[in-house]
C-alpha positions in Angstrom: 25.9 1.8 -10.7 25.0 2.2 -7.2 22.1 -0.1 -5.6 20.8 3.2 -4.0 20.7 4.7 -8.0 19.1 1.1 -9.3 16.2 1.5 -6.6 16.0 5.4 -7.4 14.2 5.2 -10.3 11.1 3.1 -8.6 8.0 4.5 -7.6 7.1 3.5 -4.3 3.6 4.0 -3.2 2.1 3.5 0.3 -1.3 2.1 0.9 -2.0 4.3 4.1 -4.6 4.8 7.0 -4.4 4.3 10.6 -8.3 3.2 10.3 -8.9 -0.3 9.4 -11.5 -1.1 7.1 -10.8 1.5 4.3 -9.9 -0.4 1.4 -6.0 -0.7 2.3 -5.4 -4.4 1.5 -7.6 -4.0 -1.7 -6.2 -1.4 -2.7 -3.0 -2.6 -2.8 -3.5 -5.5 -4.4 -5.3 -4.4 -6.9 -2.7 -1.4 -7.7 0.1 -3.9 -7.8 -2.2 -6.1 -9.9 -2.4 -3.8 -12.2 0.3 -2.4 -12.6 1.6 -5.8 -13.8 -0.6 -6.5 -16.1 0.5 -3.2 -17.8 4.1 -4.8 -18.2 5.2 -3.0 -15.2 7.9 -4.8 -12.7 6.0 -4.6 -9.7 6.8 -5.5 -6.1 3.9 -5.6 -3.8 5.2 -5.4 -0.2 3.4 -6.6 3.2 3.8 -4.1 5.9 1.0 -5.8 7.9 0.9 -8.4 10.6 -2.8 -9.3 9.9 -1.0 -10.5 6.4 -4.3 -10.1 4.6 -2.4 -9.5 1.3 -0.1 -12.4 1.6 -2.7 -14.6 1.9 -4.1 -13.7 -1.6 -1.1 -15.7 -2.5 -0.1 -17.9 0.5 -0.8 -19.2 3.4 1.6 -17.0 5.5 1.4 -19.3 8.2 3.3 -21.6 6.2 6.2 -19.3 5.4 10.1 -19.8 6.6 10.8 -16.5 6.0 9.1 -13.2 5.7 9.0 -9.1 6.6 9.7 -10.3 10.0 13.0 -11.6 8.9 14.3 -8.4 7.6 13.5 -6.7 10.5 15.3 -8.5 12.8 17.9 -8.3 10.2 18.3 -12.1 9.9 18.1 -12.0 6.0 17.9 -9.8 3.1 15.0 -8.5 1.7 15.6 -10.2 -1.7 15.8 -13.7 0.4 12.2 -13.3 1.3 10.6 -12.4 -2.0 9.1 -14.5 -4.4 7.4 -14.8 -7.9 3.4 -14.9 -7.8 1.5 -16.2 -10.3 0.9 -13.2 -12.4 4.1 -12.3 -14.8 6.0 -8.8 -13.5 4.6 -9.2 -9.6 6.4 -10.5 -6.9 5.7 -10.3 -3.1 7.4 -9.4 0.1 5.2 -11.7 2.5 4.4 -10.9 5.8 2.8 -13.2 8.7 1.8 -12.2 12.4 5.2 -12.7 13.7 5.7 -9.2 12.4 4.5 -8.2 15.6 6.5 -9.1 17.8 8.7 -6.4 15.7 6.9 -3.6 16.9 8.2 -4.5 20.8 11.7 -4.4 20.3 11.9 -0.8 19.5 14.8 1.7 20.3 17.3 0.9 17.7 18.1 4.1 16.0 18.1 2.9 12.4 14.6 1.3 13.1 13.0 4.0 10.8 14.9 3.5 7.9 15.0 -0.5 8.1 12.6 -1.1 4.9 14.4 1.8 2.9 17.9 0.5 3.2 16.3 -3.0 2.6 14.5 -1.8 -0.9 17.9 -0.6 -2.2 19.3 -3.7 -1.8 17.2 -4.7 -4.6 17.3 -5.4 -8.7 15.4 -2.8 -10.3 11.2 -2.3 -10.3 9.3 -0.1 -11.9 6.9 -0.1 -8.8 7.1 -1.3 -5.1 3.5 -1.0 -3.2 3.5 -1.1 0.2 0.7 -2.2 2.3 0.7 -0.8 5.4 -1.4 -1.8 8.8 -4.3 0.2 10.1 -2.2 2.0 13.0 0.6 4.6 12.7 3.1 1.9 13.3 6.2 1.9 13.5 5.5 -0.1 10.3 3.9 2.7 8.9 6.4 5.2 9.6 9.0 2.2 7.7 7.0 2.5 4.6 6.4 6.3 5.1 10.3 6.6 5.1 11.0 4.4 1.8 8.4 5.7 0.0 7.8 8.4 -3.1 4.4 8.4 -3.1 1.4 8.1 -0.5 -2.1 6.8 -1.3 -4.9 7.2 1.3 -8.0 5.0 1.1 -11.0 6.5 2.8 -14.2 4.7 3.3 -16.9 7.0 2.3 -19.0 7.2 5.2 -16.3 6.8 8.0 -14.2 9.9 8.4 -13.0 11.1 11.3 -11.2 14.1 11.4 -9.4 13.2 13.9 -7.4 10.9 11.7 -7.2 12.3 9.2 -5.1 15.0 10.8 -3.4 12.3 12.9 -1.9 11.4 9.5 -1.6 14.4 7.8 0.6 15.0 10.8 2.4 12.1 11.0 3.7 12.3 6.6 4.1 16.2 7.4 6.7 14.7 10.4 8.3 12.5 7.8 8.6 14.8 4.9 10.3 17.6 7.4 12.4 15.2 9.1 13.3 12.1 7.1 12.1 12.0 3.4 11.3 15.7 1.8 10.8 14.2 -1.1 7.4 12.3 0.4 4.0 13.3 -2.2 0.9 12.5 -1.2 -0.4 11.1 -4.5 -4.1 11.4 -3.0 -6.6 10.4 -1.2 -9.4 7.5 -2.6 -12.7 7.1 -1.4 -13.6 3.5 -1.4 -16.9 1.5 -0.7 -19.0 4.4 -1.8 -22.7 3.5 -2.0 -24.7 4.7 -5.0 -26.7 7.2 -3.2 -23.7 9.3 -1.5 -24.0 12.6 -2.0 -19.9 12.8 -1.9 -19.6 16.8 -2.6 -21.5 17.4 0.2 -20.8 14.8 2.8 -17.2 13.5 2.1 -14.7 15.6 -0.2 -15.1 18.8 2.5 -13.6 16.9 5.0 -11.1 14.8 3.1 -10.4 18.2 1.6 -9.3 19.7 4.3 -6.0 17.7 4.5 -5.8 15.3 1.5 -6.1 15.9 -2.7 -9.0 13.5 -3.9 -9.0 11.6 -6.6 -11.5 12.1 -9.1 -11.9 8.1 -9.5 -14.3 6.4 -6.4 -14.6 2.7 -5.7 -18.3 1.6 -4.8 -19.9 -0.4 -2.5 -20.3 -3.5 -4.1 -20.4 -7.9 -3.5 -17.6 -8.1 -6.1 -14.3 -7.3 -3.7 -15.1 -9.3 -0.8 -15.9 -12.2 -3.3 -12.5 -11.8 -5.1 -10.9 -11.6 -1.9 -12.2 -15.2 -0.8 -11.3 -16.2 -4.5 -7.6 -15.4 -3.7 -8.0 -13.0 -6.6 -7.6 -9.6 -7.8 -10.7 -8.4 -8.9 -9.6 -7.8 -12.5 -9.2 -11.8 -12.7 -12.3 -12.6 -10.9 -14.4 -9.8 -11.9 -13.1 -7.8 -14.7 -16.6 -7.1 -16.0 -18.1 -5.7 -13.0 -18.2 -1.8 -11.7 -15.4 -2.4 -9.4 -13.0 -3.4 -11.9 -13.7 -0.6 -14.4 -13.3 1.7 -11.3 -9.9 0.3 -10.5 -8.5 0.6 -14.0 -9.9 4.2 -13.7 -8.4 4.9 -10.5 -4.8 3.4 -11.8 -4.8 6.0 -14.9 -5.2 8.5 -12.7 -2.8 7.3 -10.7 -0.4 6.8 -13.5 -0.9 10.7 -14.9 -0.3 12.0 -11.4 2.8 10.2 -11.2 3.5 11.5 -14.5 4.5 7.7 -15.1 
């Protein structure tokens, strides 16, 4: 069997907006989180310079090798991951060298240099992508690899503007690269109790994006698990946010059908 037919049967799901402070990092931690501690192999991958998520489990200044690595196609992708703590997920670091990436553009196969990286690998059930707040060429990397798109909106923040920007952008993808591309949905995150979200916020996600039924609010508990080096079901698995997640997952899980 082929590596491309091993790979084949993952789901991969992008953590995507060009806006930063949405709820991308903690989304994807907490989806790949998750998703582990429901038995599932999961790969959790960096796509960011800012490395937010690889600090949850390192110091990325600290690393040999990361995403930067495969990019400059120095090393495999399987060289630079590594077994977390928590059984089933392993990580694809990233540190702010991944940057420098960004400048050395007009190779052809740049697009496709996380896809044909992923199918060098053993078989996962999941790979999550975290991707940077900007329609990087990053972005367009995970865009290309991926099955599945996930788009975490804050609640009071839209701009239409970008939301069209990327509605545009995974339309481009889908017609030119990957047709089999599905936005999964879109998730509004940091939603404070008195949002009146029918009125205010699902017309104008609506317009471009499915949203999910399942919110995440406003609340003390993600920034403290974040500062804990936790997911929040480890630091907090009583609290609102928690529940949420695990609410938002199941959805997740019946769109996917998986």
């Amino acid at each position: 069997m082929s590596h491309f037919q091993r790979m084949s049967r993952a789901y991969i799901i992008s953590i995507t907006n060009q806006k930063g402070g949405e709820g991308k990092t903690t989304t994807a931690i907490n989806v790949a989180f998750g998703l582990a501690k429901r038995g599932k192999k999961t790969l959790l991958v960096d796509m960011d310079p800012q490395a937010n998520t690889t600090g949850i489990f390192v110091n990325p200044d600290k690393l040999d090798k990361s995403m930067c690595d495969v990019f400059n196609n120095k090393i495999p992708l399987k060289d630079i991951v590594f077994k977390t703590s928590e059984p089933n997920l392993d990580l694809a670091p990233s540190k702010i060298t991944l940057a420098e990436v960004e400048a050395t553009g007009g190779n052809v196969d740049v697009p496709y240099i996380l896809r044909d990286a992923l199918q060098t690998l053993e078989a996962y059930d999941f790979i999550v992508i975290d991707c940077p707040p900007a329609l990087s060429i990053f972005t367009i990397n995970a865009l290309v690899a991926s099955t599945h798109v996930v788009i975490p909106a804050q609640a009071e923040k839209f701009s239409i503007d970008g939301m069209s920007g990327l509605q545009n952008t995974i339309n481009s993808v889908k017609r030119r690269i990957n047709p089999d591309l599905r936005v999964a949905g879109a998730l509004i995150t940091q939603l404070k109790p008195k949002t009146v979200l029918t009125k205010t916020i699902l017309p104008v996600v609506g317009q471009f994006f499915t949203v999910f039924h399942s919110t995440i609010s406003e609340g003390v508990a993600i920034g403290e698990s974040h500062l804990a080096k936790q997911c929040i079901f480890d630091y907090a698995g009583d609290s609102k946010q928690a529940k949420e997640y695990q609410d938002f997952l199941e959805e997740l899980l019946r769109e996917l059908k998986a």
